[in-house]
TIPATOR-232626 format. One record per residue: residue number from 1; residue in one letter; x, y negated, z negated of N, C-alpha, C, O in turn. Coordinates in steps of 0.02 Angstrom, whole numbers, plus 50000, padded with zeros to 5 digits. Last residue first. Example, Ala and Ser with C-alpha at 12.3 -4.5 7.8 and 13.67 -1.06 7.14 Angstrom:
REM TIPATOR-232626
num=2	residu=s	nc1=50642	nc2=50112	nc3=49646	cac1=50684	cac2=50053	cac3=49643	cc1=50645	cc2=49998	cc3=49606	oc1=50670	oc2=49943	oc3=49598 $
num=1	residu=a	nc1=50660	nc2=50284	nc3=49610	cac1=50615	cac2=50225	cac3=49610	cc1=50660	cc2=50165	cc3=49610	oc1=50712	oc2=50166	oc3=49577 $
***
This chain:
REM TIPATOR-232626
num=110	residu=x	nc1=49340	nc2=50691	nc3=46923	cac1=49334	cac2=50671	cac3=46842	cc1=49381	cc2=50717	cc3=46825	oc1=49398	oc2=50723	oc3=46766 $
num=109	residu=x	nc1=49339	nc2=50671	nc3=47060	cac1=49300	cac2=50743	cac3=47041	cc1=49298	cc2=50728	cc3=46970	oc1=49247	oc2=50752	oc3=46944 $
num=108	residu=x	nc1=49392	nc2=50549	nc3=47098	cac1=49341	cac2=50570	cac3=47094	cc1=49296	cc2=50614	cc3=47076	oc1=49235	oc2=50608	oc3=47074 $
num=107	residu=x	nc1=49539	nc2=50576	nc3=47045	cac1=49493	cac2=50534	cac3=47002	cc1=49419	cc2=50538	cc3=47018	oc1=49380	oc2=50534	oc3=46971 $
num=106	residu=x	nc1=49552	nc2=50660	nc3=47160	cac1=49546	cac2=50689	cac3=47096	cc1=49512	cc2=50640	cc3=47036	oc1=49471	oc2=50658	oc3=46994 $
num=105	residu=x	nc1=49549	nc2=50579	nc3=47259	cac1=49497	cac2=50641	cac3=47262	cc1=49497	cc2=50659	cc3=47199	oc1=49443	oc2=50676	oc3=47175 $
num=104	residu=x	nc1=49636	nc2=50518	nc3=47238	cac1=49585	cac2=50471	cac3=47261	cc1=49538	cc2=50535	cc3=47240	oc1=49489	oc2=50526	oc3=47203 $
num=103	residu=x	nc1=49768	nc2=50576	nc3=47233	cac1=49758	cac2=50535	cac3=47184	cc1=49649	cc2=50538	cc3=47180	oc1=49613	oc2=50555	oc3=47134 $
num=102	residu=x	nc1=49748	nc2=50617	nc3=47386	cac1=49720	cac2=50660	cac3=47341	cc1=49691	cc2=50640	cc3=47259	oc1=49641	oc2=50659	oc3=47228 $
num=101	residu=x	nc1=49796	nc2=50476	nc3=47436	cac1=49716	cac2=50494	cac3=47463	cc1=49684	cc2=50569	cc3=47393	oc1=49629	oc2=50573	oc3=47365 $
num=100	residu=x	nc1=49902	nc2=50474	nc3=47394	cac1=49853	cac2=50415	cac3=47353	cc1=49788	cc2=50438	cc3=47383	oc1=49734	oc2=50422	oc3=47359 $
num=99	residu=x	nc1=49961	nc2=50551	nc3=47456	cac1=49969	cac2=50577	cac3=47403	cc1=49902	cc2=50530	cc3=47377	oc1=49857	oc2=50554	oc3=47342 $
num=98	residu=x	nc1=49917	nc2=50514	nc3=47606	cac1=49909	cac2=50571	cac3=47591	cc1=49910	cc2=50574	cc3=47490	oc1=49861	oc2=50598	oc3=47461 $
num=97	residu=x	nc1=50016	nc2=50390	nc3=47590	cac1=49915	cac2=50384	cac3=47594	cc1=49915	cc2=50445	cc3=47596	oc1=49900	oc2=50439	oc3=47536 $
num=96	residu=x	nc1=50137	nc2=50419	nc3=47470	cac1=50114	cac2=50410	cac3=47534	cc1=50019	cc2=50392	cc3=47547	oc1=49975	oc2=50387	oc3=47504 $
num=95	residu=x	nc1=50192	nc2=50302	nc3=47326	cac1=50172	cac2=50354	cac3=47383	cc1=50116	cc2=50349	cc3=47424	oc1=50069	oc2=50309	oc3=47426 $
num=94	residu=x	nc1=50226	nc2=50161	nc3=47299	cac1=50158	cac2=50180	cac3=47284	cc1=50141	cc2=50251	cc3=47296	oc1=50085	oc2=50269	oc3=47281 $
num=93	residu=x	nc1=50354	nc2=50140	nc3=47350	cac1=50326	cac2=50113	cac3=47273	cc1=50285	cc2=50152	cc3=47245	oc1=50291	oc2=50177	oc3=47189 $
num=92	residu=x	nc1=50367	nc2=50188	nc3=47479	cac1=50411	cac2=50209	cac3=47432	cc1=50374	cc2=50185	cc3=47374	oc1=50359	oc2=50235	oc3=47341 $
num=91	residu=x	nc1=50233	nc2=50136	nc3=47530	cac1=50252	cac2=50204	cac3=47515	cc1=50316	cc2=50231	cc3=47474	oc1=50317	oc2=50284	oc3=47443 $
num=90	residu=x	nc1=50300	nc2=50004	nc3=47546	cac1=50213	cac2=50034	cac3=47493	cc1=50223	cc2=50077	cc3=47485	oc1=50229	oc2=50088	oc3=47424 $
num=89	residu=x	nc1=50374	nc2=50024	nc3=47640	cac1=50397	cac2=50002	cac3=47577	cc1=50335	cc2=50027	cc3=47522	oc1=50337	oc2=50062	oc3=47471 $
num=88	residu=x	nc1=50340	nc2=50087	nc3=47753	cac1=50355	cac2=50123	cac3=47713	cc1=50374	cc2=50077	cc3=47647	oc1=50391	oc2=50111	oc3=47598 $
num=87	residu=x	nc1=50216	nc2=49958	nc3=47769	cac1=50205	cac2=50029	cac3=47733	cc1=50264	cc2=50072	cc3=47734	oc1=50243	oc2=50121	oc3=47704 $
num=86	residu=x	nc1=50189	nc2=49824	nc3=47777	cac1=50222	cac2=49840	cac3=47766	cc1=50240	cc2=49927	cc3=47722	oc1=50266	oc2=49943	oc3=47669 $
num=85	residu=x	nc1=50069	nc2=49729	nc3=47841	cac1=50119	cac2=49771	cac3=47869	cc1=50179	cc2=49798	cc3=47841	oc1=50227	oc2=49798	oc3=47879 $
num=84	residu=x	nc1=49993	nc2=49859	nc3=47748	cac1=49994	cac2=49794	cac3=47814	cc1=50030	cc2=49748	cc3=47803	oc1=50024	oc2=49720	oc3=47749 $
num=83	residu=x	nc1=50015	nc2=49857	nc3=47618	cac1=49990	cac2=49915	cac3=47650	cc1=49998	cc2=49902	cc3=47728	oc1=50010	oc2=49951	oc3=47763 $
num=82	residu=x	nc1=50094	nc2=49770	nc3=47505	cac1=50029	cac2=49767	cac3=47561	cc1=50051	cc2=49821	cc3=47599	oc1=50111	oc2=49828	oc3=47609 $
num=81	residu=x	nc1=50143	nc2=49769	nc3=47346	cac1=50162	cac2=49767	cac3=47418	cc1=50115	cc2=49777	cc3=47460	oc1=50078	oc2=49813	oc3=47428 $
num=80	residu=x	nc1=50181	nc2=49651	nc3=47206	cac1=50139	cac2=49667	cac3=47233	cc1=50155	cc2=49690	cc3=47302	oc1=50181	oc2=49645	oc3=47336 $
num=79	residu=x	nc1=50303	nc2=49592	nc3=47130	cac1=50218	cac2=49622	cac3=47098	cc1=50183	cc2=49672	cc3=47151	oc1=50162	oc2=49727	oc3=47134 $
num=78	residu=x	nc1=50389	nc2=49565	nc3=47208	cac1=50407	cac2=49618	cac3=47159	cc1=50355	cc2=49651	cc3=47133	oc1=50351	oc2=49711	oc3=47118 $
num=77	residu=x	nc1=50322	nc2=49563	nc3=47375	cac1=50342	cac2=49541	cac3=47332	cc1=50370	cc2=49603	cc3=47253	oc1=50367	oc2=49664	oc3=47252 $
num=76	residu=x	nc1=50247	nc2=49566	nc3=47505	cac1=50309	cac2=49623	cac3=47502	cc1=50339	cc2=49593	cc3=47426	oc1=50399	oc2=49606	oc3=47423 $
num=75	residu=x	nc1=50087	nc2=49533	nc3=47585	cac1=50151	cac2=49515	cac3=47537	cc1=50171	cc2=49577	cc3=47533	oc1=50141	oc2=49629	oc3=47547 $
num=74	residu=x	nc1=50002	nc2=49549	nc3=47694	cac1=50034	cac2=49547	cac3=47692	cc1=50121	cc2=49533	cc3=47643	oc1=50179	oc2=49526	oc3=47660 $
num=73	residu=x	nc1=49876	nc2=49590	nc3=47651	cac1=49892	cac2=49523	cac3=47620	cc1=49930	cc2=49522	cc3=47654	oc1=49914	oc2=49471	oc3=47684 $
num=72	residu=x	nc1=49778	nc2=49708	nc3=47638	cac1=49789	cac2=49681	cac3=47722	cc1=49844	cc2=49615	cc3=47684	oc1=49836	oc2=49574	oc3=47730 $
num=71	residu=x	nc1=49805	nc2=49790	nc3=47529	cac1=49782	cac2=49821	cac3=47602	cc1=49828	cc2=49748	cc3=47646	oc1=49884	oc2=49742	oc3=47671 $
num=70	residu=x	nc1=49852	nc2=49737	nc3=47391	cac1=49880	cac2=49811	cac3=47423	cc1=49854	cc2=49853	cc3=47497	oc1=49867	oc2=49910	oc3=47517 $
num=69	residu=x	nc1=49755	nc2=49646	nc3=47393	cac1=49825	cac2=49652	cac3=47381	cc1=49886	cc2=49678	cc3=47398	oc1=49942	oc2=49657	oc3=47413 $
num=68	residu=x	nc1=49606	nc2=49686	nc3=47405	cac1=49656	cac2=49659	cac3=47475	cc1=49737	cc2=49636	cc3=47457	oc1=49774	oc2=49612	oc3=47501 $
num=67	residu=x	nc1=49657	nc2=49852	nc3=47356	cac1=49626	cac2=49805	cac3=47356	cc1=49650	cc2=49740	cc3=47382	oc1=49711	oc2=49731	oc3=47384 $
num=66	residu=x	nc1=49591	nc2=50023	nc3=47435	cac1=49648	cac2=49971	cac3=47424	cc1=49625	cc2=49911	cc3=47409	oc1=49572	oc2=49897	oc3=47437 $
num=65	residu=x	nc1=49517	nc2=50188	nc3=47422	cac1=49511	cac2=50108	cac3=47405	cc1=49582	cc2=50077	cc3=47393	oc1=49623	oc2=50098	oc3=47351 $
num=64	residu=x	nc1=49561	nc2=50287	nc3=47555	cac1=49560	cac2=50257	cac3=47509	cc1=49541	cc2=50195	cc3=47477	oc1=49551	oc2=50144	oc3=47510 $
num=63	residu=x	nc1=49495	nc2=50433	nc3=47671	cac1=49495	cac2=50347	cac3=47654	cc1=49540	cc2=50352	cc3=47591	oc1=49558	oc2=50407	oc3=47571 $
num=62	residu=x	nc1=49414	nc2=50513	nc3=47768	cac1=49497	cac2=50514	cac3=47729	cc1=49508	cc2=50434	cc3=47704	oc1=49533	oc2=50389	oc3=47738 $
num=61	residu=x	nc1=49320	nc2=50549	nc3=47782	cac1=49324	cac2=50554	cac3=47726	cc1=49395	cc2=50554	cc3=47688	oc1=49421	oc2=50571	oc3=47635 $
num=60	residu=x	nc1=49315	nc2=50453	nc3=47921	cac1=49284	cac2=50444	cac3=47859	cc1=49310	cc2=50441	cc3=47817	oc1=49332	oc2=50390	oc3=47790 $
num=59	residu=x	nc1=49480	nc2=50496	nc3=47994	cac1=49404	cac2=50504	cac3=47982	cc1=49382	cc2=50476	cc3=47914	oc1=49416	oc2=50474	oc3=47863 $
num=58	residu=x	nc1=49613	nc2=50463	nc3=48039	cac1=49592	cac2=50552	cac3=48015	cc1=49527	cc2=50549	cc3=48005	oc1=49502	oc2=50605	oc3=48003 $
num=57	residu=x	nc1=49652	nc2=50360	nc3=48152	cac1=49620	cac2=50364	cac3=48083	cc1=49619	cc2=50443	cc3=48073	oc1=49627	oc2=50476	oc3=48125 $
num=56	residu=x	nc1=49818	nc2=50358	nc3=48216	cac1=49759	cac2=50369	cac3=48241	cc1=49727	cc2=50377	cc3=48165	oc1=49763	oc2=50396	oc3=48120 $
num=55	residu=x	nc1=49948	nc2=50379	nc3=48215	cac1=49950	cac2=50303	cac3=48240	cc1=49864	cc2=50312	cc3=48234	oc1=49839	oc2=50259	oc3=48251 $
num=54	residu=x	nc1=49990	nc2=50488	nc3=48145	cac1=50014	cac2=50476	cac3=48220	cc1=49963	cc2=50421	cc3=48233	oc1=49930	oc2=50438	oc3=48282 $
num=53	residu=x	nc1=49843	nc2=50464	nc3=48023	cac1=49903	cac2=50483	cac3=48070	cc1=49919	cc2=50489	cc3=48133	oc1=49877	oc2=50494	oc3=48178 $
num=52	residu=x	nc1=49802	nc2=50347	nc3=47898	cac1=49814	cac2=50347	cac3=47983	cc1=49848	cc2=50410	cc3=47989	oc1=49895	oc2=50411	oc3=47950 $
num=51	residu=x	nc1=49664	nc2=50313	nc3=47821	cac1=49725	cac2=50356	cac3=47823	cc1=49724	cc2=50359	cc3=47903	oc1=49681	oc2=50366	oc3=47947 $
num=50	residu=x	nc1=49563	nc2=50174	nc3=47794	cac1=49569	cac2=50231	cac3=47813	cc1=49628	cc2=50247	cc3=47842	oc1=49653	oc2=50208	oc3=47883 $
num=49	residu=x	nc1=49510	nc2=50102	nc3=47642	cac1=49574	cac2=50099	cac3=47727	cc1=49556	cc2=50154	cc3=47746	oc1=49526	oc2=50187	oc3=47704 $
num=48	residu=x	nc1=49414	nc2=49985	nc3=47600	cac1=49411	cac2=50069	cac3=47612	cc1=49450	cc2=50065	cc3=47669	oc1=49438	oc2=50039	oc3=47724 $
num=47	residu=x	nc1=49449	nc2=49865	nc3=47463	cac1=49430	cac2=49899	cac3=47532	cc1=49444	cc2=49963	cc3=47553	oc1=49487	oc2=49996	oc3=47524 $
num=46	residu=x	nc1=49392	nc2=49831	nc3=47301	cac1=49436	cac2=49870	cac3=47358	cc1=49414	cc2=49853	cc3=47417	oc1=49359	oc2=49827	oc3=47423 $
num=45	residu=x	nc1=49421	nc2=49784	nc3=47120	cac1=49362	cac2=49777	cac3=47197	cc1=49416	cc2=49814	cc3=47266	oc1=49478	oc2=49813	oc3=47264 $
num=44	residu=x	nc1=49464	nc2=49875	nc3=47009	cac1=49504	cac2=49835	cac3=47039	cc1=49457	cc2=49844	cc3=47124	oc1=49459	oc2=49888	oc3=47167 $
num=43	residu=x	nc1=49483	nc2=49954	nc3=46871	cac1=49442	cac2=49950	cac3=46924	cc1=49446	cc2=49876	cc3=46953	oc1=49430	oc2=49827	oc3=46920 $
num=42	residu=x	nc1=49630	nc2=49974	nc3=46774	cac1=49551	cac2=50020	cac3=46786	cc1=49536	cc2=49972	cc3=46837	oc1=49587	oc2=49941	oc3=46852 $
num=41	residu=x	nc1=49768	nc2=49964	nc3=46780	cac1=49723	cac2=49897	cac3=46792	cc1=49651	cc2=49918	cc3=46780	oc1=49611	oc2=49872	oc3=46775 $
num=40	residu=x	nc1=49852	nc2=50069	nc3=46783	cac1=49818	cac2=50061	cac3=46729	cc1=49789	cc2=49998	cc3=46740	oc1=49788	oc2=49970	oc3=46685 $
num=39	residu=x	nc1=49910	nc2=50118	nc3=46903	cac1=49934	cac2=50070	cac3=46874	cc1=49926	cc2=50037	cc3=46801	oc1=49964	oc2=50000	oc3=46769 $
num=38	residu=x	nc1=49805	nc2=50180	nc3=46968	cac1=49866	cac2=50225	cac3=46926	cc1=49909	cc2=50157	cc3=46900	oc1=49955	oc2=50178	oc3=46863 $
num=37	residu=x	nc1=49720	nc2=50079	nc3=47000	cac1=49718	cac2=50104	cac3=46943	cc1=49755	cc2=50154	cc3=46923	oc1=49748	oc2=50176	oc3=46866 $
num=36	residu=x	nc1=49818	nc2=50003	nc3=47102	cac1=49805	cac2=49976	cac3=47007	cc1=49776	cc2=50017	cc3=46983	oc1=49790	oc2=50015	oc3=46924 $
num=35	residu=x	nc1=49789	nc2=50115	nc3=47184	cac1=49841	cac2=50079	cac3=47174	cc1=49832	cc2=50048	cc3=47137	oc1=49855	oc2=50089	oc3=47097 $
num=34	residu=x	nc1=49670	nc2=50118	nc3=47225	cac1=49705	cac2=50182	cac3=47189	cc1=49757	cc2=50154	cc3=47140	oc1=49765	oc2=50164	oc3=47080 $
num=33	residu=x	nc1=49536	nc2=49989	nc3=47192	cac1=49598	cac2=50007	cac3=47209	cc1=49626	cc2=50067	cc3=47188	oc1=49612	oc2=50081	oc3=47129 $
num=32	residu=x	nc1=49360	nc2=50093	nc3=47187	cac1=49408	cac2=50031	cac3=47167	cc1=49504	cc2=50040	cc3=47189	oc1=49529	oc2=50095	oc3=47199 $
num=31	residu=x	nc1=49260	nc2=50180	nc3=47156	cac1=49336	cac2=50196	cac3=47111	cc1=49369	cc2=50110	cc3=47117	oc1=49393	oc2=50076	oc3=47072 $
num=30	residu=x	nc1=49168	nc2=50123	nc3=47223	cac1=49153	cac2=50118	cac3=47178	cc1=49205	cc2=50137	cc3=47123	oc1=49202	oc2=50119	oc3=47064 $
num=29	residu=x	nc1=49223	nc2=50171	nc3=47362	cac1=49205	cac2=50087	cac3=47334	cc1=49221	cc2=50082	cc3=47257	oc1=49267	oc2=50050	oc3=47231 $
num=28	residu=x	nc1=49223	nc2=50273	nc3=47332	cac1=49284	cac2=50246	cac3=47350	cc1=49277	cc2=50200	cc3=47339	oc1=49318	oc2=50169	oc3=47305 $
num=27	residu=x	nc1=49083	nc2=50317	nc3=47368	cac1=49118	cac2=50344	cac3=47294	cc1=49195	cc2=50291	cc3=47296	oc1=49214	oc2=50278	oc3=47239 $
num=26	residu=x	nc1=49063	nc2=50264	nc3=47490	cac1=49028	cac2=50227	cac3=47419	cc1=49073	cc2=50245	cc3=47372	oc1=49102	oc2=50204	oc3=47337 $
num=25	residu=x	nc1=49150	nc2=50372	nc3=47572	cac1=49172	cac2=50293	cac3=47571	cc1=49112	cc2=50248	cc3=47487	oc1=49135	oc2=50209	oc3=47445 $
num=24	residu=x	nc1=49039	nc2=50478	nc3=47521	cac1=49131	cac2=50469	cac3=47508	cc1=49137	cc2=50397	cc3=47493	oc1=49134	oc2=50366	oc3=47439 $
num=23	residu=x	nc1=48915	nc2=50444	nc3=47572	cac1=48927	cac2=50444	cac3=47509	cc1=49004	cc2=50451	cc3=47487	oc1=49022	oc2=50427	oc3=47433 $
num=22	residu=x	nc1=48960	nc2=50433	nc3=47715	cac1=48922	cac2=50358	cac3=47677	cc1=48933	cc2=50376	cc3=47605	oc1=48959	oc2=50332	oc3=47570 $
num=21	residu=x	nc1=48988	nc2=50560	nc3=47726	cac1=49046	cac2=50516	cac3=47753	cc1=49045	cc2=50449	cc3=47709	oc1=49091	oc2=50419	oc3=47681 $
num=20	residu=x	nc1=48873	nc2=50622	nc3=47710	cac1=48897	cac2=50644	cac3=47666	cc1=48966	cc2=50606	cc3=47698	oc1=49012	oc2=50644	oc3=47683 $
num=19	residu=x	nc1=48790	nc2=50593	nc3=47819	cac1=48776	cac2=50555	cac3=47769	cc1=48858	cc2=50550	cc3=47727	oc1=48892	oc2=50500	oc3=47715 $
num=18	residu=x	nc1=48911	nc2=50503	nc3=47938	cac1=48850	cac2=50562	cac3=47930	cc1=48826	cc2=50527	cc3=47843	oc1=48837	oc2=50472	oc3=47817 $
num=17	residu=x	nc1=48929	nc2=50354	nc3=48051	cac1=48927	cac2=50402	cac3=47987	cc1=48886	cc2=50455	cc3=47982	oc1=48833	oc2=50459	oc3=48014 $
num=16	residu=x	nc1=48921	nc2=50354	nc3=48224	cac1=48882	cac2=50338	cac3=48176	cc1=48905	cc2=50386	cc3=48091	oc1=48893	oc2=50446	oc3=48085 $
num=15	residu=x	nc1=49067	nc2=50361	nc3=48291	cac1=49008	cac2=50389	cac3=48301	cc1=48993	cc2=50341	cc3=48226	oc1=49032	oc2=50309	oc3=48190 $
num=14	residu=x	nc1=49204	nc2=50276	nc3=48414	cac1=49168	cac2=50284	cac3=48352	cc1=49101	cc2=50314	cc3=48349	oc1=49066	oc2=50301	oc3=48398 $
num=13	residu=x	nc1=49239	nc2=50231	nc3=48536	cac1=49229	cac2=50299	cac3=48527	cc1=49201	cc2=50322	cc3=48450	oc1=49181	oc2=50379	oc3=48437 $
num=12	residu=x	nc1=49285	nc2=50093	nc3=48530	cac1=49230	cac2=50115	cac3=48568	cc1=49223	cc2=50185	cc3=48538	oc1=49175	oc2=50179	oc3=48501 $
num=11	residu=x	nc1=49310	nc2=50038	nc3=48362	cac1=49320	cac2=50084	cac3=48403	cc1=49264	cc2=50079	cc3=48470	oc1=49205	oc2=50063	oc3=48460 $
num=10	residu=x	nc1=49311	nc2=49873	nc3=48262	cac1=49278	cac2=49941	cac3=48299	cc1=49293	cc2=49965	cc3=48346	oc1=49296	oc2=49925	oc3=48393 $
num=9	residu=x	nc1=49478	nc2=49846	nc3=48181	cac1=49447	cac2=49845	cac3=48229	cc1=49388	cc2=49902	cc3=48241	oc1=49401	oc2=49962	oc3=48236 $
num=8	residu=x	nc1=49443	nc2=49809	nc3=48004	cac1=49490	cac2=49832	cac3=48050	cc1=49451	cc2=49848	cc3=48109	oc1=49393	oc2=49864	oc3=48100 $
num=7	residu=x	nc1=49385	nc2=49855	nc3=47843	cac1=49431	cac2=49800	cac3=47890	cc1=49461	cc2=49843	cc3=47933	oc1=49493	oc2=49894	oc3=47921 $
num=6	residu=x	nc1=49240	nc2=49889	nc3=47731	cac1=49295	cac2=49914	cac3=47782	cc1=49319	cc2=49849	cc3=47826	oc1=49282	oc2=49803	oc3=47841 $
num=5	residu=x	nc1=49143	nc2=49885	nc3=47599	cac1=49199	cac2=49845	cac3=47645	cc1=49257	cc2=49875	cc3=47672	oc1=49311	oc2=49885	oc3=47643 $
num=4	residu=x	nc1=48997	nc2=49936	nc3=47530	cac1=49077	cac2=49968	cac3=47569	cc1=49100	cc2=49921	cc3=47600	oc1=49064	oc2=49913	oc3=47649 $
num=3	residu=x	nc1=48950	nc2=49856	nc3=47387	cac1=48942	cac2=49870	cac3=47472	cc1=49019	cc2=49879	cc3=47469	oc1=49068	oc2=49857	oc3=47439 $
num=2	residu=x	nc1=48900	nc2=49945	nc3=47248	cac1=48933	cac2=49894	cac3=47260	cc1=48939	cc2=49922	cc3=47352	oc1=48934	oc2=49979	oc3=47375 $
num=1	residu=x	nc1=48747	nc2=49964	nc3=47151	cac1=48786	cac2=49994	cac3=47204	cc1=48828	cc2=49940	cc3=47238	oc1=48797	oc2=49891	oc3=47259 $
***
């Protein structure tokens, strides 16, 4: 079982995971970047972002695996774009965290 690595500030208002939140974010671990693997890289170590909207997380089970390439690096290069700080460019390349979040669900279901 590979450990969930999440980045990014704790909330005061944060609650404790439920279960079925702990088993998402694992399954996410365990897919690995979205982003190389529609790329065809297969499994690529991640971090679990979690989907923002209007500036705010959507929860748990809205995550994706990014890998710190494509999360926090900050590069904008030809290879490679970071998620931080640079997201509509990621999003033009990569689509949106909505589309890479379903990507995310469907590789999960098989």
């Amino acid at each position: 079982m590979l450990p969930v690595i999440t980045q990014g500030l704790k909330y005061q208002h944060q609650r404790a995971m439920t279960k079925a939140e702990k088993k998402w974010m694992q399954a996410v671990a365990e897919l690995g970047c979205i982003v190389c693997l529609e790329a065809g890289f297969g499994y690529v170590p991640c971090c679990v972002h979690h989907i923002l909207e209007s500036g705010r997380r959507k929860g748990h089970l809205h995550t994706i695996g990014l890998c710190p390439g494509h999360h926090a690096s900050g590069l904008n290069t030809e290879e490679v774009v970071s998620r931080h700080p640079w997201l509509r460019e990621f999003e033009r390349r990569y689509g949106t965290e909505k589309e890479l979040w379903k990507k995310t669900c469907d590789a999960l279901r098989g």
